[in-house]
Backbone as a printed PyTorch tensor [residue, N CA C, xyz], in Angstrom:
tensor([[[  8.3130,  -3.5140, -32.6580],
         [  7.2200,  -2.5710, -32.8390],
         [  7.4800,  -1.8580, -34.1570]],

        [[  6.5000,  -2.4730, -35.4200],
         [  6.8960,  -1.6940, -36.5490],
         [  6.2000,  -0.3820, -37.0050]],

        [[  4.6060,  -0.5440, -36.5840],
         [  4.1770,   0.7020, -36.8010],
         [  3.0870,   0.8290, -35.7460]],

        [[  2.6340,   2.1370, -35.6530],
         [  2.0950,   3.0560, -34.1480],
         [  0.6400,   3.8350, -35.1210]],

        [[ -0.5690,   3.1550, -34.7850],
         [ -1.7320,   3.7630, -35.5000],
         [ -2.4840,   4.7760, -34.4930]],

        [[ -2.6450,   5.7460, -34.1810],
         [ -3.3850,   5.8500, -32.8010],
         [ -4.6970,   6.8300, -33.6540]],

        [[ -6.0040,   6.2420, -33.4010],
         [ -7.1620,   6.6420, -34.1990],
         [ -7.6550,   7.6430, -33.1840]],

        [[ -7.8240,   9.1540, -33.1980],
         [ -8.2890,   9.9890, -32.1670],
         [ -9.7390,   9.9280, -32.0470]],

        [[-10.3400,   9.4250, -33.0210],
         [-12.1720,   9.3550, -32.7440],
         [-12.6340,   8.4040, -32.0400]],

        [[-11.8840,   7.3000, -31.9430],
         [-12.7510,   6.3110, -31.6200],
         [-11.7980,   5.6880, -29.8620]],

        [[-10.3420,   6.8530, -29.9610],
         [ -9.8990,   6.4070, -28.7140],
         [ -9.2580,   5.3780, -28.1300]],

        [[ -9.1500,   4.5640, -29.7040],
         [ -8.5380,   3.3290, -29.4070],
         [ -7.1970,   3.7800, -29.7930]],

        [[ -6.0910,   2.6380, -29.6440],
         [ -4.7050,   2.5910, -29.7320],
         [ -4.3810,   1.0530, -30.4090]],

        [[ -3.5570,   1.4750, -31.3290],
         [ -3.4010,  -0.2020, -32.1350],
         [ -2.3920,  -0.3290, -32.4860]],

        [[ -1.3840,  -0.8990, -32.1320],
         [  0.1360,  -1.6160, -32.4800],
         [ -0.1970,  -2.4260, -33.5880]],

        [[  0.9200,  -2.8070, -34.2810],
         [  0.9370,  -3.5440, -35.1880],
         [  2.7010,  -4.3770, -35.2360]],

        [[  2.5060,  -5.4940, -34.7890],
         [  4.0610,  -6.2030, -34.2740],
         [  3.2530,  -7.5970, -35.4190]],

        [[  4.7010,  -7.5640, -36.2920],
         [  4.8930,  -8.6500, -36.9670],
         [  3.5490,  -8.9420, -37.6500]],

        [[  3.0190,  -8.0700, -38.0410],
         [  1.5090,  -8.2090, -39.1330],
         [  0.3870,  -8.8370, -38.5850]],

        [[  0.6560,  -8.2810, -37.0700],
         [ -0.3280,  -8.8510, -36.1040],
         [ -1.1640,  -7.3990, -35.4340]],

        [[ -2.2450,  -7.1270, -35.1970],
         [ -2.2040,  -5.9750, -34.6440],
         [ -3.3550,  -6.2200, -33.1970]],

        [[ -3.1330,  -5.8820, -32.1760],
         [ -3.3480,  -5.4930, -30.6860],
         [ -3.7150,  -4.4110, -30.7200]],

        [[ -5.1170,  -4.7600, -30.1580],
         [ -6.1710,  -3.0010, -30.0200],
         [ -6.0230,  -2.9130, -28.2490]],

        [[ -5.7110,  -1.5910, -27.7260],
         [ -6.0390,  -1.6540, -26.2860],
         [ -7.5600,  -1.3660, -26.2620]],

        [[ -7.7970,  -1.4760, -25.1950],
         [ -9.1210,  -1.0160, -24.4970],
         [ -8.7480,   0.8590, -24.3190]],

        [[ -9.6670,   1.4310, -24.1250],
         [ -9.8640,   2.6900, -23.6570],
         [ -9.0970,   2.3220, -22.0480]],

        [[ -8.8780,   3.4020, -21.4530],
         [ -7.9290,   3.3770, -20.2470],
         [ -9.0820,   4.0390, -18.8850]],

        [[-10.0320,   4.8920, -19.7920],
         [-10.6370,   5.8370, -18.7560],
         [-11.8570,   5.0320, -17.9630]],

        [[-11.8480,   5.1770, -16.6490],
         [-12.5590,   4.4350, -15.7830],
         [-13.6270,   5.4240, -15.5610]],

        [[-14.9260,   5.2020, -15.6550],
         [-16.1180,   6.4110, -15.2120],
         [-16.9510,   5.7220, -14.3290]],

        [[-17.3850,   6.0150, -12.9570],
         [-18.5380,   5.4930, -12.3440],
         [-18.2200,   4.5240, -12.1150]],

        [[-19.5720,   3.5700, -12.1240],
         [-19.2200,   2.6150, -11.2210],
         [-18.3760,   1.0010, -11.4960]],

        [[-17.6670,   1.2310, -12.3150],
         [-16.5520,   0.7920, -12.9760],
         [-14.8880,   1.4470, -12.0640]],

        [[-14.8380,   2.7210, -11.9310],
         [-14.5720,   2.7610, -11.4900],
         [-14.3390,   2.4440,  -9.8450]],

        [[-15.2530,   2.7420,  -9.3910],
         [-15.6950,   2.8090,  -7.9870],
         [-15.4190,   0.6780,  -7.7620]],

        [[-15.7730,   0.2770,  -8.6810],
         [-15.2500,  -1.1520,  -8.2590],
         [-13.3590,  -1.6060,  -8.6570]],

        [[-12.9360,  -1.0630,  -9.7940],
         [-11.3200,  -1.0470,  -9.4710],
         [-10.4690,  -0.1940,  -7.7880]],

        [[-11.5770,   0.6170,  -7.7520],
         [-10.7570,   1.1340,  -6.6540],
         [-11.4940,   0.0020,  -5.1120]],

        [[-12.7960,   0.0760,  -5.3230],
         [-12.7220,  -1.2660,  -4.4010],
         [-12.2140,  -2.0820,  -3.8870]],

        [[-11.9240,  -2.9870,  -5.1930],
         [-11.0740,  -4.2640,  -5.8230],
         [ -9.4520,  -3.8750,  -4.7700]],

        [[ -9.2270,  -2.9370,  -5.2530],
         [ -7.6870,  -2.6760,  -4.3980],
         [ -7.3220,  -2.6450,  -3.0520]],

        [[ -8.8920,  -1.8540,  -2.8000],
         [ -8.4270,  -1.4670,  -1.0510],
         [ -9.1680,  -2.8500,  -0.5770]],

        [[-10.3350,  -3.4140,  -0.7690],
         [-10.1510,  -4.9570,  -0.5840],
         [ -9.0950,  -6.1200,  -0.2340]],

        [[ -8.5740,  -5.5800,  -1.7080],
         [ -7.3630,  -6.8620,  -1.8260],
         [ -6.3650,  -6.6150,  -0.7350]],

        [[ -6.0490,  -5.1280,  -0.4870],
         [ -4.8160,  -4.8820,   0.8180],
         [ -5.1220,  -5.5270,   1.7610]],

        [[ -6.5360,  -5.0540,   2.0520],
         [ -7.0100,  -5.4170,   3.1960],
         [ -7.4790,  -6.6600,   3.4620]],

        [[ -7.7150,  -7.5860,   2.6690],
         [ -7.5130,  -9.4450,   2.8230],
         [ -5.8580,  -9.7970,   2.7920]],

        [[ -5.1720,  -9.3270,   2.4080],
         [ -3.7850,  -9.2270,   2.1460],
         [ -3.1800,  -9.0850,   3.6660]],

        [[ -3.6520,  -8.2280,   3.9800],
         [ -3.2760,  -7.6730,   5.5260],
         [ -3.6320,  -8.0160,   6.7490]],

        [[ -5.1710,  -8.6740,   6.4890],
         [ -5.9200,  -9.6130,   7.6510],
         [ -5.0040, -10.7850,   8.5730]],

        [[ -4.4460, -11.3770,   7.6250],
         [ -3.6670, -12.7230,   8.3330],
         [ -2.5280, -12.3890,   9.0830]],

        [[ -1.7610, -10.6860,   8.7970],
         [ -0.5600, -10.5550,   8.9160],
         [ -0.6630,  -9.8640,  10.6230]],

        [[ -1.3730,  -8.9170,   9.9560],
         [ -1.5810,  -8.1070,  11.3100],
         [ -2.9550,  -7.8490,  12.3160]],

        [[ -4.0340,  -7.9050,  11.5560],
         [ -5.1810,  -8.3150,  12.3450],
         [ -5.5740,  -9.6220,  13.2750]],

        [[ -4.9890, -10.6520,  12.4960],
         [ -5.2690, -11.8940,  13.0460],
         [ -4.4470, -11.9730,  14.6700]],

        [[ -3.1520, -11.5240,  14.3630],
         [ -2.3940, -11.5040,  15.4720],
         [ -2.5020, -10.7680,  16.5630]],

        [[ -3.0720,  -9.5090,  16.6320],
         [ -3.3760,  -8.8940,  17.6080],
         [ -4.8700,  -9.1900,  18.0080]],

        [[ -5.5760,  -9.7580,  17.4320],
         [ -6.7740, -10.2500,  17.9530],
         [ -6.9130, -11.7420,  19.2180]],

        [[ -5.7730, -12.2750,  18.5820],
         [ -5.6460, -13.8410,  19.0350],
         [ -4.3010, -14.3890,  19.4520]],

        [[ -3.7270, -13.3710,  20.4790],
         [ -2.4990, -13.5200,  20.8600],
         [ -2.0030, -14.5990,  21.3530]],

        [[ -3.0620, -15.6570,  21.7790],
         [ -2.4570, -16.8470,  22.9010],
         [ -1.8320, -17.7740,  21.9800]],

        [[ -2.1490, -18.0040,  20.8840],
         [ -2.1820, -18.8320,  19.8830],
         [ -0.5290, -18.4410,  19.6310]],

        [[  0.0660, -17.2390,  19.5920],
         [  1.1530, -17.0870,  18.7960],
         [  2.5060, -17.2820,  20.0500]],

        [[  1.5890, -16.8150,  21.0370],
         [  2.3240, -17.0080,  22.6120],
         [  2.8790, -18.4340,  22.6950]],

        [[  1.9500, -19.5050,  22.5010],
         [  1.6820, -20.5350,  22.6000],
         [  3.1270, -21.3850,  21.8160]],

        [[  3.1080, -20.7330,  20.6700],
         [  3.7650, -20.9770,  19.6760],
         [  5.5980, -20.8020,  20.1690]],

        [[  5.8990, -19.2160,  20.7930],
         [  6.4570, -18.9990,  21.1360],
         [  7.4360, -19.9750,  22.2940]],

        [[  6.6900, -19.7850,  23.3210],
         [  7.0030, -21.0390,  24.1970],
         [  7.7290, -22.2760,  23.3540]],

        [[  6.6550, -22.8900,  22.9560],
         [  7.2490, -23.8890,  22.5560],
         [  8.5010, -23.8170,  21.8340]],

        [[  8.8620, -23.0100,  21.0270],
         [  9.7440, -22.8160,  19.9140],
         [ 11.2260, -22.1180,  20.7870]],

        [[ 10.7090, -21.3970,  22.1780],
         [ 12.0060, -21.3760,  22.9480],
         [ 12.0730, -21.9400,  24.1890]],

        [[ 11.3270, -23.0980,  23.7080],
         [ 11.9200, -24.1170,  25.2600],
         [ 12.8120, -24.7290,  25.2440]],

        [[ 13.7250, -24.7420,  26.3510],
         [ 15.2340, -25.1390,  26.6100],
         [ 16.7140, -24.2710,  26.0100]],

        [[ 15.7150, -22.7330,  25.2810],
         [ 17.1130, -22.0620,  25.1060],
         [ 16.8170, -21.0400,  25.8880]],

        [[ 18.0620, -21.2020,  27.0960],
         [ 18.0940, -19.5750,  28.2720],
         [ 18.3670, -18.1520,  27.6420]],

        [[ 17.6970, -17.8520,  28.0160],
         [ 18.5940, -16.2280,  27.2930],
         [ 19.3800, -15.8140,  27.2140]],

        [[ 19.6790, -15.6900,  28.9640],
         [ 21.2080, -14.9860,  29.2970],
         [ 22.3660, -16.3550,  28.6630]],

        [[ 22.4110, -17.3440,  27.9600],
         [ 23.2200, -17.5670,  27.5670],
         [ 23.9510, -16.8820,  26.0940]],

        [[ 22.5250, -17.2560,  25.3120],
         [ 22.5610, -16.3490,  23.7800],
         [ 22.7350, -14.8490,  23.5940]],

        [[ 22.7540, -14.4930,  24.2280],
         [ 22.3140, -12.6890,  24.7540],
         [ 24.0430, -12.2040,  23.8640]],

        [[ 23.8530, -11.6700,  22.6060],
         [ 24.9180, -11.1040,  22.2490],
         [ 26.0200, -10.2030,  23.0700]],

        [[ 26.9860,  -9.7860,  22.9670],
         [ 27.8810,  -9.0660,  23.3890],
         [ 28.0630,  -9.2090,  24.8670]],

        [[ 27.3430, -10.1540,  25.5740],
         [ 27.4080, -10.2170,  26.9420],
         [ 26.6170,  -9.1060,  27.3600]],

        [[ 25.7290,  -8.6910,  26.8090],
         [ 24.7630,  -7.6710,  27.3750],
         [ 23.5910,  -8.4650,  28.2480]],

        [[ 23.3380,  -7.5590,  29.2260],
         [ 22.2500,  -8.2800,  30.3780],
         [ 20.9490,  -8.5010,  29.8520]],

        [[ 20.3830,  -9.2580,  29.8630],
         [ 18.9040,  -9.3830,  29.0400],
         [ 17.8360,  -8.5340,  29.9200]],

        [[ 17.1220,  -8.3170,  28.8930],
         [ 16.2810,  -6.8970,  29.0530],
         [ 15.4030,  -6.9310,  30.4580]],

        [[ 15.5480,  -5.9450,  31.2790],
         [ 15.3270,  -5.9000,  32.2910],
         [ 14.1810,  -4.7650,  32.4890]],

        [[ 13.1210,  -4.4520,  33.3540],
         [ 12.8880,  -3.4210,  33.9430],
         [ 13.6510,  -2.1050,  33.8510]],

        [[ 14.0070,  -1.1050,  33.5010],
         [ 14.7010,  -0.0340,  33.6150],
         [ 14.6040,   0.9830,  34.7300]],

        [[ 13.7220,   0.8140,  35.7430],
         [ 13.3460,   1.6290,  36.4630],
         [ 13.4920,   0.9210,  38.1230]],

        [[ 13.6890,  -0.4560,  37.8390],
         [ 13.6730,  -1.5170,  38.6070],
         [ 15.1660,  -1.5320,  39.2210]],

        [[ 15.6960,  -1.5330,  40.7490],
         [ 17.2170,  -1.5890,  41.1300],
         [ 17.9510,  -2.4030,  40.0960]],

        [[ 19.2470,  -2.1930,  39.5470],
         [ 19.9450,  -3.9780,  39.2930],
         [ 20.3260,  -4.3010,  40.1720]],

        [[ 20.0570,  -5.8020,  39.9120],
         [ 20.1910,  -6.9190,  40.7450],
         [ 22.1460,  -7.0360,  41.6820]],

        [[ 22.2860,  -7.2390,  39.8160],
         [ 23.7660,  -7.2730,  39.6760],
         [ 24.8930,  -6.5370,  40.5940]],

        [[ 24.4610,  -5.2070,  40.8770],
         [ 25.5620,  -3.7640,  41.5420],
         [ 25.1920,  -3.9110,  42.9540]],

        [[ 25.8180,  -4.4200,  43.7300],
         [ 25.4260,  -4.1630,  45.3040],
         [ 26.3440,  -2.5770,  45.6950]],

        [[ 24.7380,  -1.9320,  46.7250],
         [ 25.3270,  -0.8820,  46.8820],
         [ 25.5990,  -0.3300,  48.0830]]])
């Protein structure tokens, strides 16, 4: 970056790299220019976000479905870290403690 022109009337900004010079655009958004960048964004989240979390709570069987398949033939209580009991009812007797 060899030299820095910044013209206050006209609002532009102009670099000058290697005897080349790059004008920006103005930065300020008014109306409905605006009103479509900010659109544009909450749009984009929100197609962004459709597949992740909308889709799934709409159409649960599909992922259920998925589930199953993907843990058929592994038991729980075998994998079950630390030898902890797999998740049970909490309010429900254990099985386990005769009393």
């Amino acid at each position: 970056l060899k030299q820095v022109e910044v013209n206050l009337r006209r609002t532009q900004v102009v670099f000058t790299i290697n005897r080349v010079d790059f004008a920006m655009a103005p930065t300020v958004l008014k109306g409905k220019n605006y009103a479509l960048l900010v659109g544009g964004i909450v749009g984009f989240i929100a197609l962004a976000c459709y597949p992740i979390i909308v889709h799934p709570m709409l159409y649960p069987e599909e992922y259920k479905k998925v589930q199953q398949m993907n843990r058929a033939g592994i038991k729980q209580e075998e994998i079950q870290p630390g030898n902890m009991r797999v998740w049970s009812d909490p309010f429900k007797p254990r099985e386990d403690i005769k009393r």
